[in-house]
C-alpha positions in Angstrom: -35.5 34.7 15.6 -37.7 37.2 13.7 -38.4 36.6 10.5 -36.9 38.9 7.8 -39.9 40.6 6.9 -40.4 41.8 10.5 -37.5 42.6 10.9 -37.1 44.9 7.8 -40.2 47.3 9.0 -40.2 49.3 5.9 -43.7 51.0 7.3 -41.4 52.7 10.3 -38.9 55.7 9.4 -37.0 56.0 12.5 -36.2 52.1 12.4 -33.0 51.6 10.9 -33.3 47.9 9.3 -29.1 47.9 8.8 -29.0 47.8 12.7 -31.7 45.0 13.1 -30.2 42.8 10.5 -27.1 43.2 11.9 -28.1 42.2 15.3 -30.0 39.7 14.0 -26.8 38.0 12.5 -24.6 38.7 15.5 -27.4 36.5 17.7 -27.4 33.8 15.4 -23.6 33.3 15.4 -24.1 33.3 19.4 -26.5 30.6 19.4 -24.6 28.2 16.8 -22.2 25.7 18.7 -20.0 25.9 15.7 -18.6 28.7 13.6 -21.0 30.0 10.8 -20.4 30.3 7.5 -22.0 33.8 5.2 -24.3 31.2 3.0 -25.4 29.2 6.5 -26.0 32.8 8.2 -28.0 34.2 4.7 -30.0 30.8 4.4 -31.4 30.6 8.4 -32.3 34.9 8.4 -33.5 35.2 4.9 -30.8 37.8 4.1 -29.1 38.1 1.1 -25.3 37.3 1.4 -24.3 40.5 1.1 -26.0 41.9 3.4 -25.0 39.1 5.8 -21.3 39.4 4.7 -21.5 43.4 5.3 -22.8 42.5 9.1 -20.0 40.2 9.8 -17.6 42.1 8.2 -18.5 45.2 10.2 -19.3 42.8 13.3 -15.9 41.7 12.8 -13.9 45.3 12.4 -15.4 46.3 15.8 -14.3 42.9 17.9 -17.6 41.4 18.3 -17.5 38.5 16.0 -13.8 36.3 14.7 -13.2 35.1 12.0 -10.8 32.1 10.7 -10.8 29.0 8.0 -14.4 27.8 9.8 -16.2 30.5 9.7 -17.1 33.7 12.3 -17.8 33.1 15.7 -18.6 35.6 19.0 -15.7 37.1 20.9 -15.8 38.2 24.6 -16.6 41.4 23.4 -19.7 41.0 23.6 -19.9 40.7 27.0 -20.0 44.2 26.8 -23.7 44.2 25.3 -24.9 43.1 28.7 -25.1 39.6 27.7 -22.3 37.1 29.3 -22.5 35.2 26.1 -19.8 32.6 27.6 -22.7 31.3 29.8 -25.3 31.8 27.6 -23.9 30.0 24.0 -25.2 26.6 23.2 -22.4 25.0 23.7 -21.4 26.3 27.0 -25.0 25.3 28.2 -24.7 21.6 27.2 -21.8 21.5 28.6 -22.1 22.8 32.2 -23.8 19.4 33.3 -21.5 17.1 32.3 -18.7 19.3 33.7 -20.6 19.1 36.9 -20.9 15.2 36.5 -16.9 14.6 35.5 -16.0 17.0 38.6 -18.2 15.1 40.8 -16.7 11.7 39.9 -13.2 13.1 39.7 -13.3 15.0 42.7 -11.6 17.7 40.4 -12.0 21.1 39.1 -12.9 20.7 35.2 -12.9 23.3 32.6 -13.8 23.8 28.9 -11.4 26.5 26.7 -11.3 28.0 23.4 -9.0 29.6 22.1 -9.3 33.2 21.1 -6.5 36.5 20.3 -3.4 33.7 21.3 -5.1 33.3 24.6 -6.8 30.6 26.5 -10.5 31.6 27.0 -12.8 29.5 29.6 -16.0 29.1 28.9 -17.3 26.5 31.0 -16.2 25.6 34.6 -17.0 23.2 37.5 -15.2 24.1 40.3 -14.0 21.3 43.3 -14.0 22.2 47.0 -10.8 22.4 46.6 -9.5 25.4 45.7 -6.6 26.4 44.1 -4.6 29.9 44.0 -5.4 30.2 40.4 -8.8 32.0 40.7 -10.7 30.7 37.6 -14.0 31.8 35.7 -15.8 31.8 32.7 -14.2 34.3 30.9 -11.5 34.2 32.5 -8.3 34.1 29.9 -4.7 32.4 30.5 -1.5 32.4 27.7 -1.8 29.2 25.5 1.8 28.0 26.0 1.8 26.7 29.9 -1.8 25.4 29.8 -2.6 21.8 29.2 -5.9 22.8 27.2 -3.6 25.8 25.5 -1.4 23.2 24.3 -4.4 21.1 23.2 -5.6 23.6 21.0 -2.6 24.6 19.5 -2.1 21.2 19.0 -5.0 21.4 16.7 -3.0 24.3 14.6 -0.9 23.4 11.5 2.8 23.4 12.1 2.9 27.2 10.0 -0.1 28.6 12.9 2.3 26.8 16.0 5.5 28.9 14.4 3.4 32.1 13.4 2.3 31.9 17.4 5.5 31.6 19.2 7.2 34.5 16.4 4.6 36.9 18.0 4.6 35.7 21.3 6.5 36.7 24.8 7.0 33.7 26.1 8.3 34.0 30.2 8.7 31.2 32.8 6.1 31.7 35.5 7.0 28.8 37.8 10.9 27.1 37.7 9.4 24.3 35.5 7.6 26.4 32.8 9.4 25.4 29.8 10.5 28.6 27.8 12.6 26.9 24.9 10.4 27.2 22.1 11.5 24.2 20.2 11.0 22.2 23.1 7.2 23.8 23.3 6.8 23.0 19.8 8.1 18.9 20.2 5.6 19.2 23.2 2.7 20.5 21.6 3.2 18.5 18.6 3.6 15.3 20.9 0.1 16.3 22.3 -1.5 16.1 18.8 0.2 12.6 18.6 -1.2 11.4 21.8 -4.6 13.1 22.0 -4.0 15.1 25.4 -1.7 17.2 27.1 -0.5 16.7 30.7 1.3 19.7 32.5 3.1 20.2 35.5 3.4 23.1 37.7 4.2 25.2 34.5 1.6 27.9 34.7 1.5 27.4 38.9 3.5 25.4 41.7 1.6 22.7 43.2 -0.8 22.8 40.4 -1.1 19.8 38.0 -3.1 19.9 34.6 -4.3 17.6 31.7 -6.5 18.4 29.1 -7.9 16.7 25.6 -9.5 17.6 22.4 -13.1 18.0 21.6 -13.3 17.5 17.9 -15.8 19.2 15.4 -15.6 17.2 12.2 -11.8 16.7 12.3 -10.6 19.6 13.9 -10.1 20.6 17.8 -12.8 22.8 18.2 -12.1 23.3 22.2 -10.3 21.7 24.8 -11.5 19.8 28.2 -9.5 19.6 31.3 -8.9 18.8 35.1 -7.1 20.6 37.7 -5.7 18.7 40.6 -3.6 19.5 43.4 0.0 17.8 42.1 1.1 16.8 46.0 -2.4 15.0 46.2 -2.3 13.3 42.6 0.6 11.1 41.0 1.3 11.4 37.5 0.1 7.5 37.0 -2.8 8.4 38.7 -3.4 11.0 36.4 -2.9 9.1 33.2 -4.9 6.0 34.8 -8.2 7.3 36.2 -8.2 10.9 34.8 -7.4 11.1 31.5 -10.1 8.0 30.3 -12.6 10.5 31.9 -11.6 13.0 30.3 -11.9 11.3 26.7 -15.4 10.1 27.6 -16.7 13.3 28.3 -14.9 15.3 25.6 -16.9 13.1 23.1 -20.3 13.5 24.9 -19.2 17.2 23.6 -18.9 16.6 20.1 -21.5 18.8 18.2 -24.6 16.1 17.2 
């Protein structure tokens, strides 16, 4: 990262400093594994925190940056700049090789979510031999609601963000066992904050069986972990038995340091 004073180029008039700072903001929010903060942002660059609150603020009008209770954080918009920042994030990075390692020992396809817009967005993916109809990528983005790591992360919603969701949300059956009933979604979600994992069952596809657990960022679900299995080839026990203990190991090698 440039420092400020290069950045600024006051010697130069057809460099427009607004532009540079701005950039310079929206790569430091891609390269944090957490959400960032105006102070954190205006202490690293050297900005003041208007002028880092102006960026995000702007950043944020035009879909490149969210914004919630933790701070802002890059959308898939950016994408868009050339850059798949889904690959190319910190967190993403550190996380491919143990995805590789938990689908080699599983024998499963694993996957690491956020969520984003009331959506399931993948961000990391280690795909098995085997593979299912769903065609899955990073980026790739799935409703929250018949996912196991959708209902992980709402999960990790207050009850008043779980009932804001399903008010603005068209919620269909995909498969015959997708479970429409929204009270019954919200027992079900709420029951995966209780237990600490979400297992689902040829909701979002037939023959495809998923579980999924939190990765936690200082108390909160920051993303969620899963693995895809064929639901002929795997038993529930199984699941729940060999799975699911893999699953929690590798979720907290995840945890931010």
């Amino acid at each position: 990262m440039e420092a400020p004073r290069d950045i600024e180029r006051p010697g130069d008039p057809e460099y427009m400093a607004s532009l540079a700072r701005g950039l310079a903001v929206l790569q430091y929010v891609a390269q944090r594994e957490r959400p960032v903060s105006i102070a954190e942002a205006s202490r690293a660059l050297g900005f003041s925190r208007a002028a880092v609150r102006r960026c995000l603020y702007t950043l944020h009008q035009l879909g490149y940056v969210g914004h919630d209770l933790r701070g802002y954080s890059v959308r898939r918009k950016t994408t868009a700049l050339g850059h798949p920042y889904l690959s190319l994030t910190a967190f993403a990075v550190r996380a491919q090789p143990l995805l590789d390692s938990l689908r080699d020992e599983l024998g499963e396809s694993c996957s690491l979510g956020v969520m984003e817009d009331d959506a399931l967005c993948y961000v990391a993916r280690s795909e098995a031999s085997r593979i299912m109809a769903v065609g899955l990528k990073v980026g790739s983005t799935l409703p929250l609601y018949p996912t196991s790591m959708g209902r992980v992360l709402l999960a990790g919603r207050s009850h008043e963000e779980q009932d804001a969701y399903f008010a603005r949300t068209q919620v269909r059956a995909l498969t015959p066992h997708t479970i429409v009933d929204i009270p019954r979604l919200l027992v079900t979600i709420r029951r995966a904050a209780a237990d600490g994992y979400a297992l689902v069952d040829q909701e979002l596809e037939l023959g495809l069986r998923s579980i999924a657990v939190p990765v936690i960022d200082r108390g909160r679900v920051m993303a969620a972990l899963n693995v895809g299995m064929s639901a002929a080839r795997v038993s529930m026990d199984d699941v729940q038995a060999r799975l699911l203990p893999a699953l929690r190991r590798t979720a907290g090698l995840l945890r931010p340091a």
